[in-house]
N, C-alpha and C positions, 0 to 999 in steps of 0.2 A: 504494500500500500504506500500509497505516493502520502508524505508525511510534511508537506510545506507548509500546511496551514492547522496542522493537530493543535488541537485546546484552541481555535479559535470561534466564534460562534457565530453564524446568520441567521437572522430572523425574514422571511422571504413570506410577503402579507398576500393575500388571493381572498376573491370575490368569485360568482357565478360569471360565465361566458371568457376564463384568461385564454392568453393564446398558447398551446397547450402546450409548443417546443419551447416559448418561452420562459417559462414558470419549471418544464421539467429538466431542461439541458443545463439550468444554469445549476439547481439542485444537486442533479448527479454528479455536474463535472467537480463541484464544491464540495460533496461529497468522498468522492473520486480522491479529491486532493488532503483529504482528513480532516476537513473542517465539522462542524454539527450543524446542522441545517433546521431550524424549526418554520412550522409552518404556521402564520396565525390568521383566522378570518373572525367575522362578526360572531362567531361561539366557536368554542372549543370542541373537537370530535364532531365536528358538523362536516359531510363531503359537499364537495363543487366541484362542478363537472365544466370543464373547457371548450371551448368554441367547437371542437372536435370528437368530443364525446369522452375524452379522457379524463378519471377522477382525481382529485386532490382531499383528503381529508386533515383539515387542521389540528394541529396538537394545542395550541392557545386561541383564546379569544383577542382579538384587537386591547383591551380594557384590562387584562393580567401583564399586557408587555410591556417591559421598561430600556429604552435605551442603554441604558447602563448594562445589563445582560446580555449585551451582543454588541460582536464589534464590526458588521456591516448590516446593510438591508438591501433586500431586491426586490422593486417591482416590476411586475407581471405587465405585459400588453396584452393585450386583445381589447375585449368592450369592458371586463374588470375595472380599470383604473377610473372609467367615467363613475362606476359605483363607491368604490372606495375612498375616491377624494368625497364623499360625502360624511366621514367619517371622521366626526373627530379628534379620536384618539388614534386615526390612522394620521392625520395631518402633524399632529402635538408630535408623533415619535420621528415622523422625519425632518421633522423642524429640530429636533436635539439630536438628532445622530448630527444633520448639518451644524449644526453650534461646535456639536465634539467633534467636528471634520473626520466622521467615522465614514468609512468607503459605502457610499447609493448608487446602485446600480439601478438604472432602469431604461426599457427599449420599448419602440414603435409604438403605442398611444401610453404607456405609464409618463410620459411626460407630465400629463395632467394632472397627474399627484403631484407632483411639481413645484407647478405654476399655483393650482390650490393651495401647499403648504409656502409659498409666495418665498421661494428660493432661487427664483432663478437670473433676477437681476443681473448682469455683466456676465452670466457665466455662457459661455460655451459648451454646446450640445448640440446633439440630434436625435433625430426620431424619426418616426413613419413620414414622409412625405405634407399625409395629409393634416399634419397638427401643427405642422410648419406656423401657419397666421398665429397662432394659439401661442405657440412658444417665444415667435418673436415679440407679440403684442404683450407679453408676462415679463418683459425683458432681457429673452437668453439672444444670444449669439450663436444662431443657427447655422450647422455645417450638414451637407449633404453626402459625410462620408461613413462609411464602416461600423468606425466607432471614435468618441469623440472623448478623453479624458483630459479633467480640466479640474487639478487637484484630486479632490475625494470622489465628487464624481462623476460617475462612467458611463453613459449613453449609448445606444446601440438605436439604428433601425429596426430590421425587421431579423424573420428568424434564418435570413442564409448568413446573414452578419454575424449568428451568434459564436462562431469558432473567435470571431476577429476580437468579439467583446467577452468572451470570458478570460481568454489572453490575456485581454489588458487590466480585467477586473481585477485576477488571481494575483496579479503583478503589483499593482497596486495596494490591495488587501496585505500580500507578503509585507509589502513592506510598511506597512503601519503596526 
């Protein structure tokens, strides 16, 4: 077992409809690499199921998780993120991992958690195409490539980008 990231912990937050390589590729690969990966949605041991028909079953509810417990977070794309930013204890925990410049990962419409938890002033990112207006008009510095890191954090498009973005994720994570 690949051991660069043991005893480090992600909390990686999911809604009904994510997009499914999204939410599972970065898991594994995080995984993969000896991190612990938890999942948290609106209730604990509750399943949601992905754009695709594939299931996610959360270990915590949004409202048990503390920034302080984990030393990155991933959001998910697909239609998830438009639900999620509605959450305000989803918005509170990425507004303090950003405070703690803890490594936020997120691709192709999770930008909109974002621009809700209102982080993205001067920063540099990308996304799906189509949330481009959305990220610009929130403030980011919008790039149409790959993957876009810019300090803590890490942006991705869509899911043939994600070999490009967990690269840079792990890389970045390592080294915090």
């Amino acid at each position: 077992m690949n051991v660069e990231l043991q005893g480090k912990k992600v909390i990686q937050i999911v809604s009904k409809d994510f997009e499914d390589l999204e939410l599972w590729y970065p898991v594994l690969r995080l995984r993969e690499a000896g991190a612990t990966v938890d999942i948290a949605g609106e209730k604990a041991g509750e399943t949601y199921i992905g754009k695709y028909g594939v299931p996610v079953t959360s270990d915590k509810a949004f409202s048990e998780v503390s920034a302080d417990e984990y030393d990155a977070i991933l959001v998910p794309g697909g239609w998830s993120p438009d639900l999620l930013r509605r959450f305000d204890d989803v918005l509170n925990l990425v507004r303090e991992m950003d405070k703690a410049e803890k490594p936020i990962g997120q691709i192709c419409h999770a930008g909109w958690v974002l621009i809700s938890a209102d982080i993205l002033k001067g920063r540099n990112v990308t996304s799906t195409p189509g949330i481009k207006d959305d990220m610009t008009n929130a403030g980011a510095i919008w790039h149409d490539e790959a993957v876009v890191v810019d300090g803590h954090i890490i942006s991705s498009r869509r899911p043939p980008d994600l070999p490009d973005y967990m690269r840079e994720f792990i890389k970045v994570f390592a080294e915090k």
